[in-house]
N, C-alpha and C positions, 0 to 999 in steps of 0.2 A: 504494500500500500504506500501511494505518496501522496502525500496532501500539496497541494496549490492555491485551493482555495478555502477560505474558512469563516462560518456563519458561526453567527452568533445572535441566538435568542433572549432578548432581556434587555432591554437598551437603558437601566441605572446606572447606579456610579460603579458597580461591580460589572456590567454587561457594557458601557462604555471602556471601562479602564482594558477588560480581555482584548474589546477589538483594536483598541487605541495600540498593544505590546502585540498585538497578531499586523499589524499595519507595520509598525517600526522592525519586525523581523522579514519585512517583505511579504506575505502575504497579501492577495489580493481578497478584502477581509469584506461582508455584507451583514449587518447589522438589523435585526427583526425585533419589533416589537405592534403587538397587538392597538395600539392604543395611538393612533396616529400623531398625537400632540409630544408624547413620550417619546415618540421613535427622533421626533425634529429635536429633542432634546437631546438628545441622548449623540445624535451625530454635531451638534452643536459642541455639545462638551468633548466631545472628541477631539475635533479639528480646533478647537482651543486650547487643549494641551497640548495637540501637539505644537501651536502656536506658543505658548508660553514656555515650554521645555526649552524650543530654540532661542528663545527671547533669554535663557539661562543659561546655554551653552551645552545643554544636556545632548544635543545632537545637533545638527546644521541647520541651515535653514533649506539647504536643499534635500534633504532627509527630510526634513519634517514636512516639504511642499509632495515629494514622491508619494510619502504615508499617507498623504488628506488624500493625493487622487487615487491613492488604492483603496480609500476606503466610501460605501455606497450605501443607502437605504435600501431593506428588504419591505416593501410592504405587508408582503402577507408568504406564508412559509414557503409555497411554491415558488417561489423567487430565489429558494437556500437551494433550487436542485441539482443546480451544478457544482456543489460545494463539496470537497470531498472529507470536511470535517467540521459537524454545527456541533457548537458549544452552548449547554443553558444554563443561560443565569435565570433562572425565574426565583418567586419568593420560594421558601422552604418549606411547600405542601404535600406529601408523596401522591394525593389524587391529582392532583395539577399535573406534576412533574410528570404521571403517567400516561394522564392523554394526552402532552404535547410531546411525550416520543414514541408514542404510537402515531401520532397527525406527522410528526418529521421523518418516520418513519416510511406514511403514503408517500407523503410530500419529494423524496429525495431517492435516491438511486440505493438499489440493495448493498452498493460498496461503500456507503457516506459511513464511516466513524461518526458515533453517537455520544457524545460526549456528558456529564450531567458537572454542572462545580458543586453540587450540595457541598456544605462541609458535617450532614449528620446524620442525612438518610439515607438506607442502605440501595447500593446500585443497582443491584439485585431485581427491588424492589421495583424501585422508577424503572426497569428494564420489563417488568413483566410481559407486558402487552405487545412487544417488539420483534418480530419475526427477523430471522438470522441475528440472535440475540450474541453472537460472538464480537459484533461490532461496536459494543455497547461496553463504556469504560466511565471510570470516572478521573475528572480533570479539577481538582480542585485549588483554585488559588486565592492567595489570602490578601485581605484588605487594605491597601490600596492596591490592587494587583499593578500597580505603576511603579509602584516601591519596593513591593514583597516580593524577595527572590524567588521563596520559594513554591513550590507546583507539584502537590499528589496526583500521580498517576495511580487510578485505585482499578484493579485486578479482579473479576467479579470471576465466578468459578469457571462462568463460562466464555469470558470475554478471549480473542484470539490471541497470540503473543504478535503478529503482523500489527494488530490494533493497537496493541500498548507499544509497541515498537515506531509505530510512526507516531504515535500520540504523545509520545518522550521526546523523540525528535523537535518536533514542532514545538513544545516546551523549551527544548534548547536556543532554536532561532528565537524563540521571545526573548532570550534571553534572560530564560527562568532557569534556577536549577530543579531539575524534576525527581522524584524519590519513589518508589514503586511500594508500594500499598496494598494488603489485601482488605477486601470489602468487611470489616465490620466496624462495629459502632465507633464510631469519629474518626477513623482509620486511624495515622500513628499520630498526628502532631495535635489534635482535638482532647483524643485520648490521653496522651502522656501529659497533657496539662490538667490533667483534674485534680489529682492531690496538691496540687499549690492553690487552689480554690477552697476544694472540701477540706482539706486538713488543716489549714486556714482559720477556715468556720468551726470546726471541732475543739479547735484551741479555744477559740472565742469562747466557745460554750463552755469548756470545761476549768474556766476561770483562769486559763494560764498567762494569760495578757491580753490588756483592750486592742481595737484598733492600731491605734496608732504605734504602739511599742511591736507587734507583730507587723508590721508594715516597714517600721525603719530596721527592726534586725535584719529580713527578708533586702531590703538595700544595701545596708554597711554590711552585712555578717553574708549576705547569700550572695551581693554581687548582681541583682536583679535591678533591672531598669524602674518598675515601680515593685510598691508592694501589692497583695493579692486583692487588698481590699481599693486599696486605687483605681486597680486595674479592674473589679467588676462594678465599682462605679461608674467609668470610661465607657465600657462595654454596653452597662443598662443592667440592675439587678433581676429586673422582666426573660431580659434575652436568656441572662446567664443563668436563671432558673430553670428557664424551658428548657437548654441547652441536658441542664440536669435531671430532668426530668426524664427526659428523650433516653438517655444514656441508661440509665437506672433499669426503665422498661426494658429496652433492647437489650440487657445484659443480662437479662431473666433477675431484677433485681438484687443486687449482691451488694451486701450493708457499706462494704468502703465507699459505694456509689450513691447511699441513698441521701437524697437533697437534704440542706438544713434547714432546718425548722424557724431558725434565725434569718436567714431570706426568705424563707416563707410569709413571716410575719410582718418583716418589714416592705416586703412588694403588697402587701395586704393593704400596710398601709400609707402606699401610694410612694413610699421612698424608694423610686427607680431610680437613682443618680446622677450624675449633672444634669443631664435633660431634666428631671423634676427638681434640681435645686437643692435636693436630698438624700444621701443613702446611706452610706457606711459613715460618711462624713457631711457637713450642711456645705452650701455652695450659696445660691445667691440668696436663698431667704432665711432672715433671722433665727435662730433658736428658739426652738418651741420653749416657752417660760412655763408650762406647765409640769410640776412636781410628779403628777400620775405618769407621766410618757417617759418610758425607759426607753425610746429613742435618742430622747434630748438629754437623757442624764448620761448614755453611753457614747455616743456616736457625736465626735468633736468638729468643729469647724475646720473647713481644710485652709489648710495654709500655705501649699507647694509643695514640692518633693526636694526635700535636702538631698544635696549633693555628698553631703561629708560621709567620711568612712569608706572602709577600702572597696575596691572594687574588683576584688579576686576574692570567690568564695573562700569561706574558714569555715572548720569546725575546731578549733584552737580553743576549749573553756576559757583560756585566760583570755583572750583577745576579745570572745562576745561576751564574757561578764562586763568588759571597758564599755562596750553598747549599752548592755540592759544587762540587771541582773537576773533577768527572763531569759535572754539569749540561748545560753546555753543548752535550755530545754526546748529552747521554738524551734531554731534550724537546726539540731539533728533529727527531731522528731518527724519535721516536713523531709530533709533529704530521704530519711528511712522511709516513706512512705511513695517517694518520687522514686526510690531504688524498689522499693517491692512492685509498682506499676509497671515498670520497664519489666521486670523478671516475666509478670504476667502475662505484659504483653508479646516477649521474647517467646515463652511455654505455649501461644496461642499461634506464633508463625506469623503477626498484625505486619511485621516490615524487618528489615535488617538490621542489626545493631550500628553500622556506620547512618544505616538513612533514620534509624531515630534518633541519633545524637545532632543529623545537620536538621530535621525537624523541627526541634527545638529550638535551636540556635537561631534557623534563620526565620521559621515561623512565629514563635515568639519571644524573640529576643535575650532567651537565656543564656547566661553565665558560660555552661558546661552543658553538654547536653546529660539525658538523665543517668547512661552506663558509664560518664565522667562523675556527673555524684554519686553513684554506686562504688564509684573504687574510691573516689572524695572519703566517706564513710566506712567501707567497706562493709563486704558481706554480715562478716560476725556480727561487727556491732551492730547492724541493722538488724540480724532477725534477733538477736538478744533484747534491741528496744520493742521490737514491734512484737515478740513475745508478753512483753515484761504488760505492753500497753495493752495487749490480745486481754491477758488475766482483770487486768483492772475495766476496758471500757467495751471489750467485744469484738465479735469477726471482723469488726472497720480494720483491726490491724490483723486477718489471719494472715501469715507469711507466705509468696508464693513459692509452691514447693522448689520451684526453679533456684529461687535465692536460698533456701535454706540448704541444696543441695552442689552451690556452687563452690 
């Protein structure tokens, strides 16, 4: 299979940004969306970035005039059928996503690569309906896909190796680095970010430190760009719940995955994060002055993200008691848990040990990716904590046999 041409369903800032790095890698790129006003926007933000990118040096000006004219309005899907690779951004619905690749399916030639970006629903799934279902892969990249290097190529049992072979490729002239993936829940770099969320939250609850002190150990002590509670601020406590939710089900339930109760209540009560002004931390509106709301009495006014402290992870006691005198029990407690998900995920065949270490790294931003905090830590002392924790709080820490056998 070679691809030449490539469609792209979805024309937002994630279905803009694909065709905008499918254009700049030379591709002759066609842009579909349902909704005529959305479709002129969406090629509007395109040929703007790529006007501003040149406007900063990021490419030429004659790079960026080549890109505009490879890039064109698809009205309606039949316009994608000379395309030998359509990509969907649509929202994150599995019925949606399923009759519009069975419609790109009619729509396009039995050799078109079917591509889906979910970052959470199974490919599998959005494939059902889709005759010569070998052609049918997942492509997922992460937000700004203008920024974000990196690109899952996700492996469904029955997708072809010609199909992920040319769908890597084409990853590569975007000049994306692409990591190969098998289909289950968040595949590798979704996945291995949960324990810096949930473990996070479990700290919370289990009084080992507030917000804030768990947020700057996670920065000076972990080497993390923000801390976990920042970062599901940013995100939306709404997103980052369903996200959790999602995961929880599709895993047949398994207690280290199950959502906290602590986001639960506070997406309850309306503190979804800087878009509301409120969540883990307040943002633009005042402090609730009321005495009954353990929102207002836990959850502090954000003030930025300090810079200070080192910025190579440590598990050193002496060096994170100088953080917090919590330190020492927040970031090993999070690595050991960041090293048992890797184990899991390693025992389950999710991706390779080098593509989940660049997963994290270049998808979000980590330190070390997670088999780097696994040796950071090491074995022993992980399953000794997460034993120790197994006894006192439950199966959230059972040890994967992988790690306890390494």
């Amino acid at each position: 299979m070679r691809v030449e041409r490539v469609g792209v369903v979805g024309a937002g800032t994630m279905g803009a940004g694909i065709a905008q790095i499918a254009v700049l890698g030379g591709y002759e790129t066609r842009l579909h969306d349902p909704v005529p006003a959305a479709l002129d926007a969406g090629i509007e933000r395109l040929r703007g970035a790529l006007a501003k990118g040149a406007s900063k040096g990021m490419w030429s000006e004659e790079d960026a005039e080549t890109a505009s004219a490879g890039a064109g309005a698809a009205p309606s899907l039949a316009d994608l059928h000379e395309c030998d690779l359509v990509i969907e951004a649509a929202p994150e619905d599995l019925g949606l996503k399923r009759e519009l690749f069975a419609a790109l399916a009619d729509a396009c030639g039995p050799n078109t690569i079917l591509a889906s970006n979910t970052s959470s629903l199974p490919v599998t799934a959005i494939a059902a309906l889709v005759p010569h279902p070998e052609r049918v892969v997942g492509m997922h990249f992460f937000n700004p896909p203008a920024l974000m290097k990196l690109v899952e190529v996700v492996a469904t049992a029955e997708s072809s190796q010609e199909a992920l072979d040319a769908t890597t490729e084409v990853g590569e002239r975007m000049g994306r680095i692409p990591i190969r993936a098998n289909d289950s829940p968040g595949f590798i770099a979704n996945r291995l970010a949960r324990p810096f969320s949930l473990e996070s939250l479990r700290m919370l609850a289990d009084g080992v430190a507030d917000v804030e002190t768990i947020d700057r150990v996670c920065r000076e002590g972990g080497g993390f760009k923000m801390g976990p509670f920042e970062l599901i601020d940013l995100i939306g406590l709404d997103v980052n719940l369903r996200v959790a939710r999602s995961f929880y089900a599709q895993g047949g339930e398994p207690e280290r995955w199950r959502p906290s109760q602590i986001q639960e209540r506070l997406v309850a009560e309306g503190r979804l994060g800087r878009k509301s002004g409120r969540g883990f931390y307040d943002y633009d509106e005042p402090p609730s002055s009321d005495p009954k709301s353990a929102s207002a009495a836990t959850y502090p006014r954000y003030t930025g993200i300090s810079r200070s402290g080192t910025a190579k992870p440590t598990l050193d006691p002496g060096k994170l008691a100088e953080i917090d005198p919590a330190a020492p029990e927040i970031l090993p407690r999070l690595v050991a848990q960041i090293a048992n998900e890797a184990a899991f995920a390693l025992e389950e065949e999710v991706g390779s040990p080098s593509d989940m270490n660049t997963a994290m790294r270049l998808g979000f931003n980590w330190p070390l990716g997670p088999l780097e905090f696994t040796d950071l830590i090491g074995t022993g002392r992980a399953v000794a904590l997460l034993t120790e924790l197994q006894r006192e709080y439950g199966d959230a820490y059972r040890p994967s046999p992988r790690l306890t056998t390494a």
